[in-house]
C-alpha positions as CSV (number, residue, x, y, z in Angstrom):
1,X,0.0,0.0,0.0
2,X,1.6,3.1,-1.2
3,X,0.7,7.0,-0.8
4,X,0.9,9.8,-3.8
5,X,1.8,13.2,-3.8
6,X,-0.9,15.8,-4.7
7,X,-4.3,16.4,-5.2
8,X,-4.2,14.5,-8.4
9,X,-2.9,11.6,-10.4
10,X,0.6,12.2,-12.0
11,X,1.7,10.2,-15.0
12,X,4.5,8.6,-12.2
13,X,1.5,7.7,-10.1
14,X,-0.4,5.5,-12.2
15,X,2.8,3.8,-13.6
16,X,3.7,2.8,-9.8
17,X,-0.1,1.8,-9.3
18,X,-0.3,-0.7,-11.8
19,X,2.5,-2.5,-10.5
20,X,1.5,-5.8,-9.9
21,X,2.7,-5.7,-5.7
22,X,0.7,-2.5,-5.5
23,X,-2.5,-3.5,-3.8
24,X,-3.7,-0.7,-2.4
25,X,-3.4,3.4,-1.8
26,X,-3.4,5.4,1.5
27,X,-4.2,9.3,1.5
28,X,-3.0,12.1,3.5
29,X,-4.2,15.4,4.7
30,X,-2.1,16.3,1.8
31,X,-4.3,14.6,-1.0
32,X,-7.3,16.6,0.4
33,X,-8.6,20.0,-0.8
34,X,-12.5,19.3,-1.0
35,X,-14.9,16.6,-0.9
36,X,-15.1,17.2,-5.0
37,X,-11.7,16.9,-5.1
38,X,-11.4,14.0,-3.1
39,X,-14.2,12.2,-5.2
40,X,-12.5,12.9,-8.3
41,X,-8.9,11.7,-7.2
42,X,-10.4,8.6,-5.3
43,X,-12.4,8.2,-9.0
44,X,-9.0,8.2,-10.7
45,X,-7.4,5.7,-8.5
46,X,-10.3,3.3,-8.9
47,X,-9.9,3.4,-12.7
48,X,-6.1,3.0,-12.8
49,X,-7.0,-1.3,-11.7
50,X,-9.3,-3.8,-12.5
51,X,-9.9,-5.3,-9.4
52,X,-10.1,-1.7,-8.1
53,X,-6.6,-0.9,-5.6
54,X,-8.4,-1.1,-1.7
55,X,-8.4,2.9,-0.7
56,X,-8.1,3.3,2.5
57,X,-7.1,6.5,5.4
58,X,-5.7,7.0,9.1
59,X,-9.2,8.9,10.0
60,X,-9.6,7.9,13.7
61,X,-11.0,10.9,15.3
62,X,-9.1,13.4,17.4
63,X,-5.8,14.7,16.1
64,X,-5.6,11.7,13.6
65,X,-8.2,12.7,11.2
66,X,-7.0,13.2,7.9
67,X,-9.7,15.7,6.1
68,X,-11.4,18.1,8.4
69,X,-13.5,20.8,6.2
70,X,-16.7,19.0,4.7
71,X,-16.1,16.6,7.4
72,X,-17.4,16.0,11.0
73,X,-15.2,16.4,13.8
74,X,-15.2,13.6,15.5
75,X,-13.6,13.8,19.1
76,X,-10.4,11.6,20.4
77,X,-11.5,8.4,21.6
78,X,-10.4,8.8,25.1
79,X,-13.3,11.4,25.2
80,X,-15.9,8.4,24.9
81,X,-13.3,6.9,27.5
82,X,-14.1,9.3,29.9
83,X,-18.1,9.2,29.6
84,X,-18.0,5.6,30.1
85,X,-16.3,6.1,33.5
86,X,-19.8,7.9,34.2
87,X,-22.3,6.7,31.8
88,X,-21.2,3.1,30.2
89,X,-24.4,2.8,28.5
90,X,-24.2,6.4,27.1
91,X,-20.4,5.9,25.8
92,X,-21.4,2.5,24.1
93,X,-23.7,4.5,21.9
94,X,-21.6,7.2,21.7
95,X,-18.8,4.8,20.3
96,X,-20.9,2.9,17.9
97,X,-22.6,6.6,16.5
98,X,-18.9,7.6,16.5
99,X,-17.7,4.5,14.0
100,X,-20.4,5.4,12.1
101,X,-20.0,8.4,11.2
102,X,-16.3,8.1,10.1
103,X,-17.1,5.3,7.9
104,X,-20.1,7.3,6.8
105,X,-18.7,9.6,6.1
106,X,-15.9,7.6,4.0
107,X,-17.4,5.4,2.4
108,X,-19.6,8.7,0.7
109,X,-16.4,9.2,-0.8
110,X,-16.2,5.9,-1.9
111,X,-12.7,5.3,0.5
112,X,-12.9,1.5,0.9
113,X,-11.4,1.7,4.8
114,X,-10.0,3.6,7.3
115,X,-7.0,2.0,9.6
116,X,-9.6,2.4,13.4
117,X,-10.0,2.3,16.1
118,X,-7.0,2.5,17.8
119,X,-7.4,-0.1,20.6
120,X,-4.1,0.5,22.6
121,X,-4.7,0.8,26.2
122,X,-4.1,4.3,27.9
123,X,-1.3,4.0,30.1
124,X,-0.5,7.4,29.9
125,X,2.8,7.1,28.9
126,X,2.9,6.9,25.2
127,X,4.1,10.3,23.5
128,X,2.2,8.9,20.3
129,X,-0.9,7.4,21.5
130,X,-2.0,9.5,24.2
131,X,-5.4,11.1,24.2
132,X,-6.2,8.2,21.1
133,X,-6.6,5.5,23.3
134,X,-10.7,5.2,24.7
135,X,-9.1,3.8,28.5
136,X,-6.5,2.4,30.9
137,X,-8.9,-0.7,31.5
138,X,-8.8,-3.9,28.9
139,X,-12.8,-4.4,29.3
140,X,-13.7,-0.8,28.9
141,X,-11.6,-0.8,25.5
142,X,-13.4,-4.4,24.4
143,X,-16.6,-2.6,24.6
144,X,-16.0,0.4,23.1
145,X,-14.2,-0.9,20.4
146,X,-16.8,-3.5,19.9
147,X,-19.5,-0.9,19.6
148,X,-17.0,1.9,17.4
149,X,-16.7,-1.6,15.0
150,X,-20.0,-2.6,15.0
151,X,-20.8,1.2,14.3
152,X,-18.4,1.0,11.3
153,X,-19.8,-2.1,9.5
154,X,-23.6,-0.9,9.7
155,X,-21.8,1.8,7.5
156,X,-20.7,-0.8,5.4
157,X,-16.7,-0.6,6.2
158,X,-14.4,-3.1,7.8
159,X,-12.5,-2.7,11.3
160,X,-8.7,-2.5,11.2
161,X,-7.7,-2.5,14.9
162,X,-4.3,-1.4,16.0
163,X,-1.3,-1.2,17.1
164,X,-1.3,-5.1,17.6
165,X,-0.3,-6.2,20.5
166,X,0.0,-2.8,22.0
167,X,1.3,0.8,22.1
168,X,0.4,2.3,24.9
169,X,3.0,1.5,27.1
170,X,6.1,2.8,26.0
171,X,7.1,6.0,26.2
172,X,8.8,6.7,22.3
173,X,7.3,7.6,19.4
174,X,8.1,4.6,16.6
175,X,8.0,7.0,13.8
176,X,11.3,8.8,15.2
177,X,12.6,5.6,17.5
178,X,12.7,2.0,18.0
179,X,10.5,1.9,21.0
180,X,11.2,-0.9,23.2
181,X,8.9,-2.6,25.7
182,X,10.3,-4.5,28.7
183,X,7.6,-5.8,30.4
184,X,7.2,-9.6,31.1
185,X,4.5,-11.5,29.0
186,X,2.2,-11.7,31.3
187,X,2.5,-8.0,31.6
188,X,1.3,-7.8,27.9
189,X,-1.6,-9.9,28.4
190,X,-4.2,-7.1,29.4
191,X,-2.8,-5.4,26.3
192,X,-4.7,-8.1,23.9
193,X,-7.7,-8.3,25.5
194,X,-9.4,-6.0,23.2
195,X,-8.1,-7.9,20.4
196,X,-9.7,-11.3,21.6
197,X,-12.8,-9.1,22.2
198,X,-12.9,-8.5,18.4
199,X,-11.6,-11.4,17.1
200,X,-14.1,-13.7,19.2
201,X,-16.8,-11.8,17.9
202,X,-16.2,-11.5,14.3
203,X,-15.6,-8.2,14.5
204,X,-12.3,-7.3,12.9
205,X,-11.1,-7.7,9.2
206,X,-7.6,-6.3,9.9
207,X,-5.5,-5.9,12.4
208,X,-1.7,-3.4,12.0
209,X,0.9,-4.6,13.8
210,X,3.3,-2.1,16.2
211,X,6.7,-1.4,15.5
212,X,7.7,-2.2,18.6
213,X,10.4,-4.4,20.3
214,X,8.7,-6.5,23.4
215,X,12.5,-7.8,24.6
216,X,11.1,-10.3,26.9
217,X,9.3,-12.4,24.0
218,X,11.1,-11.7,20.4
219,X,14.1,-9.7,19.4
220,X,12.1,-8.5,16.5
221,X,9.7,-6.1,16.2
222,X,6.0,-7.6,16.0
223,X,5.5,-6.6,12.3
224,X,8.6,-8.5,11.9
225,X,7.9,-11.0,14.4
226,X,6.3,-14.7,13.5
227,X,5.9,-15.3,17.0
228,X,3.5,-12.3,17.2
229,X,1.8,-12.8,13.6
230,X,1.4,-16.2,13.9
231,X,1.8,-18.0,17.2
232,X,-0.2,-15.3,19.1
233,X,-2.1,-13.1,17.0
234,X,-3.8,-16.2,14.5
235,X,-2.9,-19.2,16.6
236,X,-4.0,-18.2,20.2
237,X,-6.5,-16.0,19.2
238,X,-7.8,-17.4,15.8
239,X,-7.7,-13.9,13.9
240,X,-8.1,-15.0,10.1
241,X,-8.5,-11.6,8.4
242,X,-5.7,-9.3,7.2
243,X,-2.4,-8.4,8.8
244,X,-1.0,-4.8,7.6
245,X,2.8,-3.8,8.9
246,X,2.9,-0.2,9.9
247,X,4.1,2.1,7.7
248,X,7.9,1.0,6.9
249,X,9.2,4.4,6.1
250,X,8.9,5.1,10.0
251,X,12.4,5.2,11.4
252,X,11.7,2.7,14.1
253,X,12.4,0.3,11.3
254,X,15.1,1.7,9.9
255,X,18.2,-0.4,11.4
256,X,16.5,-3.7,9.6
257,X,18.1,-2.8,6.1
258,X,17.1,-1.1,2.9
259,X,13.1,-1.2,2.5
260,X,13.4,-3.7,0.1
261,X,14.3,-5.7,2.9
262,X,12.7,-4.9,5.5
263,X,9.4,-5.4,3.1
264,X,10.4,-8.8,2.6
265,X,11.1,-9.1,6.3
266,X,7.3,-8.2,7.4
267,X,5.7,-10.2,4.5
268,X,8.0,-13.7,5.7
269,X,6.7,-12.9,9.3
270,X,3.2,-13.3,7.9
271,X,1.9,-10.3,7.3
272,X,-0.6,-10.1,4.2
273,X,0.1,-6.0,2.9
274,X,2.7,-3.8,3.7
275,X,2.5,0.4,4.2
276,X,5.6,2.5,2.2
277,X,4.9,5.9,2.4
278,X,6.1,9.8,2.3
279,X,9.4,7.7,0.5
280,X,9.0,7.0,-3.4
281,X,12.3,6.5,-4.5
282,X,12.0,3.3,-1.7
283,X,8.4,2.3,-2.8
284,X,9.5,2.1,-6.3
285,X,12.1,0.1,-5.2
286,X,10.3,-2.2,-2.9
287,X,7.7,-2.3,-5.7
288,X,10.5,-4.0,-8.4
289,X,11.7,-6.6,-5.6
290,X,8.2,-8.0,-4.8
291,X,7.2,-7.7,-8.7
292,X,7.0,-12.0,-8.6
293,X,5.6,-12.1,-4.8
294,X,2.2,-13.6,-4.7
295,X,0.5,-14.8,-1.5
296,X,-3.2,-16.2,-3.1
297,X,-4.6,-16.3,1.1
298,X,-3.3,-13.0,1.4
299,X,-5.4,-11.7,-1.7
300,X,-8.7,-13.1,-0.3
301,X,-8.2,-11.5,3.2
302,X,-7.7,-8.2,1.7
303,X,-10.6,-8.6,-0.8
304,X,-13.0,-8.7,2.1
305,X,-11.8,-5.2,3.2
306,X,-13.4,-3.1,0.1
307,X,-16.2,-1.4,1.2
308,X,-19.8,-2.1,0.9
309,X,-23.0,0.6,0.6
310,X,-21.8,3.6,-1.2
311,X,-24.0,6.1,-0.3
312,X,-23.4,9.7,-2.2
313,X,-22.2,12.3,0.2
314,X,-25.4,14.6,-0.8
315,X,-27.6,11.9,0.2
316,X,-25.9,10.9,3.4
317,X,-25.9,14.7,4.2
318,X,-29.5,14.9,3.6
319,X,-30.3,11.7,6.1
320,X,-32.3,12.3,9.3
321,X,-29.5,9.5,10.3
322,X,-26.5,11.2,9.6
323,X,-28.0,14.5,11.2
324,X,-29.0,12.7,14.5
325,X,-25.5,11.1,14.8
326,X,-23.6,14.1,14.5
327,X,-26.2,15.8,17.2
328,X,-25.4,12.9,19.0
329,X,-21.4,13.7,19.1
330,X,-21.9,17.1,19.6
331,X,-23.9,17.6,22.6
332,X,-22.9,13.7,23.9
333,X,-19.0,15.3,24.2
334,X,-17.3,18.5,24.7
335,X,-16.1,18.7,21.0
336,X,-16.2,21.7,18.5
337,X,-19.3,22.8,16.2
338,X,-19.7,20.2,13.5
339,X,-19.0,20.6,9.9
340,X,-22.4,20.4,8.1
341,X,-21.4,21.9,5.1
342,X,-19.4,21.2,1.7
């Protein structure tokens, strides 16, 4: 999964899109001017393929929301966190009206998914994660999450849950340092309870791993690490959607070798598609070394994350639904006026 530059398709774009290892695109506040824009580069992107690339977005909520004007705001999750601690019943809604209207709002664009929620616990530690995170407790997260997921499909996108097995404890940020987590395992346990919340209940398609280094368990980080990808995250818990590795242009990564390699790397550990971004000389690259890679299981787990229901943004706009769940947000949390124009 690779990013582009603009607001638009370049000539160098669809050339690197049509590479047979390219599987999918990933946009950044950068690729955003309008919602007409956005339709008409998203548009593009679906006509460079046949299957269609998988379009997807870090749009979360909070300060990790990728387009803001024409868009709701939609508040960080440890907002809901905090209601639950009052209100559990009124934070489970809040949550599932919450996935919705991200994916919602999306999926009117025709963006296939968005990598949310974020199910790392708050440990109040993390420079990266912080206000991200819906709570410090396991079981709070499970049910949140459950509902923000289950909120998200009725919008007809899948759940990508991350950072597998957890972020929240460790104090660096992995896009400027190898963080590395010391605790014992069954330190790390409470850490993937949400995760066999989810998986249990069918409710993830996806799941990105952290670039992180848990010393006790692997020397490896867990998007390089078998152990994680396969002995714990589909053998003990019996996940059988997608696996994604975290962006590999973050430096955390960086000591494993050329990206090339550390591409390779991730994909031998098990995962099933691979983020290269903000780096094209290296995607290009990366792209020409995998060029006779093919993993058929890997293909049908990502298939099943293209969305479904494409509303058209005017008609989502114009749905008593859409108004009642952004009413919802706004007077259920503390969060700025909504955006209910164009």
């Amino acid at each position: 999964m690779l990013d582009i530059e603009g607001l638009t398709l370049t000539p160098a774009d669809r050339a690197l899109l049509r590479e047979p290892a390219v599987g999918g695109v990933i946009l950044f506040t950068r690729n955003y001017e309008s919602p007409a824009q956005l339709a008409d580069l998203v548009a593009a992107i679906r006509a460079v393929r046949s299957p269609p690339l998988l379009i997807a977005a870090d749009h979360e909520g909070g300060r990790v929301q990728r387009f803001r004007e024409g868009f709701t705001a939609v508040p960080p999750m440890r907002q809901i966190g905090r209601q639950y601690d009052s209100d559990p019943g009124a934070a489970v809604s809040l949550a599932r009206t919450a996935g919705w209207v991200v994916a919602s709002e999306l999926r009117a664009m025709d963006i296939d998914l968005a990598f949310t929620p974020c199910v790392d616990l708050d440990w109040g530690v993390s420079e990266i994660i912080g206000n991200r995170a819906f709570h410090r407790n396991a079981s709070v997260v499970g049910d949140l999450a459950a509902a923000y997921c289950r909120g998200m499909r009725d919008a007809g996108m899948a759940a990508v849950a991350k950072h597998f097995p957890g972020h929240g404890a460790v104090v660096a940020d992995s896009h400027e340092r190898l963080p590395v987590d010391r605790r014992k395992f069954g330190e790390l346990l409470d850490d993937m309870r949400p995760y066999e919340k989810l998986v249990a209940n069918r409710q993830l398609a996806g799941v990105m791993l952290a670039h992180i280094v848990y010393s006790d368990v692997d020397a490896m980080p867990a998007g390089f690490s078998a152990y994680w990808i396969q002995n714990q995250l589909r053998s003990q818990l019996g996940f059988d959607g997608a696996v994604f590795c975290d962006d590999l242009s973050m430096k955390a990564t960086k000591q494993y070798g050329s990206m090339s390699v550390r591409a390779k790397l991730a994909l031998d550990a098990g995962c099933d598609m691979i983020l290269v971004c903000n780096d094209r000389a290296a995607a290009s690259a990366t792209v020409a070394a995998l060029r006779e890679y093919s993993n058929p299981l890997s293909l049908v787990r990502l298939a099943r994350l293209h969305g479904t229901g494409h509303m058209l943004r005017e008609t989502l706009l114009a749905s008593d639904e859409w108004r009642a769940a952004t009413e919802q947000l706004h007077h259920g949390l503390d969060v700025p006026q909504l955006t209910l124009d164009s």
